[in-house]
N, C-alpha and C positions, 0 to 999 in steps of 0.2 A: 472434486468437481471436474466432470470431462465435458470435452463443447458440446455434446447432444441436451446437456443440461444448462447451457449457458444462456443468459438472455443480455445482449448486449445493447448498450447505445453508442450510435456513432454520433457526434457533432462537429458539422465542421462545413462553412460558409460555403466552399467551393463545391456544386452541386455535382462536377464529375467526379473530382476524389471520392466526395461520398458517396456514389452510387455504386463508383468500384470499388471502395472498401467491402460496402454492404453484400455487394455479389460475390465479391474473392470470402470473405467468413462463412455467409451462408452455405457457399459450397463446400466448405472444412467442418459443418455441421452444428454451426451455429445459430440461434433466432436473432435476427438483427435488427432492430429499429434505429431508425435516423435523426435527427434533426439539424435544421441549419441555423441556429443560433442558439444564445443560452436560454432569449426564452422561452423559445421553443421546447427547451430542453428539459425547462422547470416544469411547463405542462404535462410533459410526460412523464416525468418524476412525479409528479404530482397524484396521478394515477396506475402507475405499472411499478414493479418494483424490478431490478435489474440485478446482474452480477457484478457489469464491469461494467465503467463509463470510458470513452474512447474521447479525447477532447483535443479538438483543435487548438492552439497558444492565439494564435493571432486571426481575430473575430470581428469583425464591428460590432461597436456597441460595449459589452460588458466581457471582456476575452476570457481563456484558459484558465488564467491564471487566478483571475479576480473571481470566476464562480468556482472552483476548484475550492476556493479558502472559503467562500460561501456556503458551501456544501458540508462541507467540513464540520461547521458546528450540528450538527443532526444525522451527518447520512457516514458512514464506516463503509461504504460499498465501493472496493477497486477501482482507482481511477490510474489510468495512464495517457500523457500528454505530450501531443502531438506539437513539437513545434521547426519552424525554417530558422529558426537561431541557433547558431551554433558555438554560443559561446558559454561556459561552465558558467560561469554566475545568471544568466537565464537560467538557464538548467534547474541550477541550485533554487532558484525563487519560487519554481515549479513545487520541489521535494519539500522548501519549506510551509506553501500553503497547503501541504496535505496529500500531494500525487505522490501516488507506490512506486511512479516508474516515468521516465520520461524516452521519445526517441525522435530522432529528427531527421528533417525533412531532407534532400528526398532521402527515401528507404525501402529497400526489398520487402514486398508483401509478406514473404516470408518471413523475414525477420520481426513484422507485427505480431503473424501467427505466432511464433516460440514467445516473443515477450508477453503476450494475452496467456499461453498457459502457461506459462513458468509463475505472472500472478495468482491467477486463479489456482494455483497447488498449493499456493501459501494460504488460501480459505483454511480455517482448521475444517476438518473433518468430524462430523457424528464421533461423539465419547462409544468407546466399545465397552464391555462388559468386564467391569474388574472385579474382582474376588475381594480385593485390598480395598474394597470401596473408594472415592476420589479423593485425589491428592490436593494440599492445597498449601502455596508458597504465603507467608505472612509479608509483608512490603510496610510495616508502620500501620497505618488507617488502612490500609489496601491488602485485598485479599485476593491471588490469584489461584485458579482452578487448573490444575495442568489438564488433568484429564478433557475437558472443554475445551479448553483455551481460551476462559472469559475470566475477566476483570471488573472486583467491586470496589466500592465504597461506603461500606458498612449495606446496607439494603440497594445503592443506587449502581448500575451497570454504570461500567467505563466502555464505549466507545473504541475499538480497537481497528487500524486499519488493518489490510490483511498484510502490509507488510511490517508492521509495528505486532498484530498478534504471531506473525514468522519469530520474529527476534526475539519474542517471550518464550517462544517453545524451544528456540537454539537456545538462551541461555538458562531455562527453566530445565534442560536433561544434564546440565552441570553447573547447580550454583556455587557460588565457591571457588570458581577456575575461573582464569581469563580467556575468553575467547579473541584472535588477533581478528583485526579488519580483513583481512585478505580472505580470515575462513569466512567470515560473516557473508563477505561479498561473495563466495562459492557455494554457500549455504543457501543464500538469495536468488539464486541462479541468473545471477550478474556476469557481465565481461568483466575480466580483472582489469586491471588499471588503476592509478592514482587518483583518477576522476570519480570513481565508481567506488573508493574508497573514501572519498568528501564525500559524498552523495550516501553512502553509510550513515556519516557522523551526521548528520541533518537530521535521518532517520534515529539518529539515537536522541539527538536533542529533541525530538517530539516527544518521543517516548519518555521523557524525562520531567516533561512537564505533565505527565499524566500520572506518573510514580511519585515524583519528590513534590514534599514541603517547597525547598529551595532547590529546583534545577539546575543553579551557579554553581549548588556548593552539594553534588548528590552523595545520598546516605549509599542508596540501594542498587543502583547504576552506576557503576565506581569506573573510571578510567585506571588501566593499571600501565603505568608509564613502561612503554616500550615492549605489552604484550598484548594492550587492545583494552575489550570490554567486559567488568564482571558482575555479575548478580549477583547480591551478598543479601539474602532475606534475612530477616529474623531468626 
């Protein structure tokens, strides 16, 4: 996905941020539509379909965080959350109701740009033409397509975020090995740090409740003590 093809929503109460948001993307090559609150926001979801959602934390009314997890049950489309808190465990509430990415307030325009497409690369991309016809990982009842990068349940699609369908395709080119947090988050095209390495393990416990039986106790998503995270399919 490159911005000339991107279709964004911005939301976010404060009517100049988002007017500057919308002008600084547009001019990087983006289609930007706005809204100033969530329900605003539903209406337009309602009718346009989007790539990435752009979300304010702190809203009146219904905030970031609570339509985010809203969203969630239905919509798989890039979210990244905007918030003035700057403490890890906000953060962290962001990553667990469903946001690919979080950054806070205030922050270089620039630095929105890089984290808008560094998600947006995590979209898997169009299956290309294999000779080997499609690969497919067994996970129990769950049947993942490498080629695609989509996820079933016997006839029923599983819902993949783009940063949860990333982490199937990092550990979908080596089942079997443990991947460490540190690549994961360099794979992610995350800042390193300790923080950004919690904010992994979140992301892997989503994913975990969409793979395991029991997410407490996983079969397929195996922590390997002291080298990170491994995919062990069938």
């Amino acid at each position: 996905m490159t911005a000339p093809d991107a279709h964004l929503l911005i939301v976010d109460d404060d009517e100049r941020i988002r007017n500057l948001l919308q002008k600084f993307l547009i001019r990087h090559g983006f289609l930007v539509s706005a809204a100033r609150d969530a329900a605003q926001a539903r209406r337009l979801l309602s009718g346009l379909e989007f790539d990435m959602l752009v979300l304010d934390v702190m809203m009146p009314g219904e905030d970031g965080v609570s339509l985010t997890r809203s969203l969630r049950e239905a919509l798989a489309t890039p979210i990244l959350l905007l918030t003035a808190k700057g403490e890890t465990e906000d953060r962290i509430a962001g990553l667990e109701a469903g946001a690919d990415d979080y950054l806070a307030k205030p922050f270089e325009p620039k630095e929105l740009l890089l984290r808008i497409n560094a998600i947006l690369r995590r979209i898997p991309s169009a299956p290309t033409e294999n000779s080997e016809g499609p690969k497919y990982l067994k996970l129990g009842e769950i049947r993942y397509d490498v080629d695609r990068g989509e996820m079933w349940h016997g006839d029923e699609p599983i819902r993949l975020t783009a940063t949860e369908a990333q982490l199937m395709k990092i550990f979908s080119t080596q089942p079997g090995e443990p991947v460490s947090r540190a690549k994961l988050v360099e794979d992610l095209g995350r800042d390193r740090g300790q923080a950004q390495e919690r904010a992994v393990d979140v992301q892997i416990t989503r994913l975990r409740r969409k793979l395991e039986a029991d997410p407490k106790q996983p079969r397929y998503l195996q922590t390997v003590r002291g080298a990170g995270y491994m995919l062990a399919p069938d």
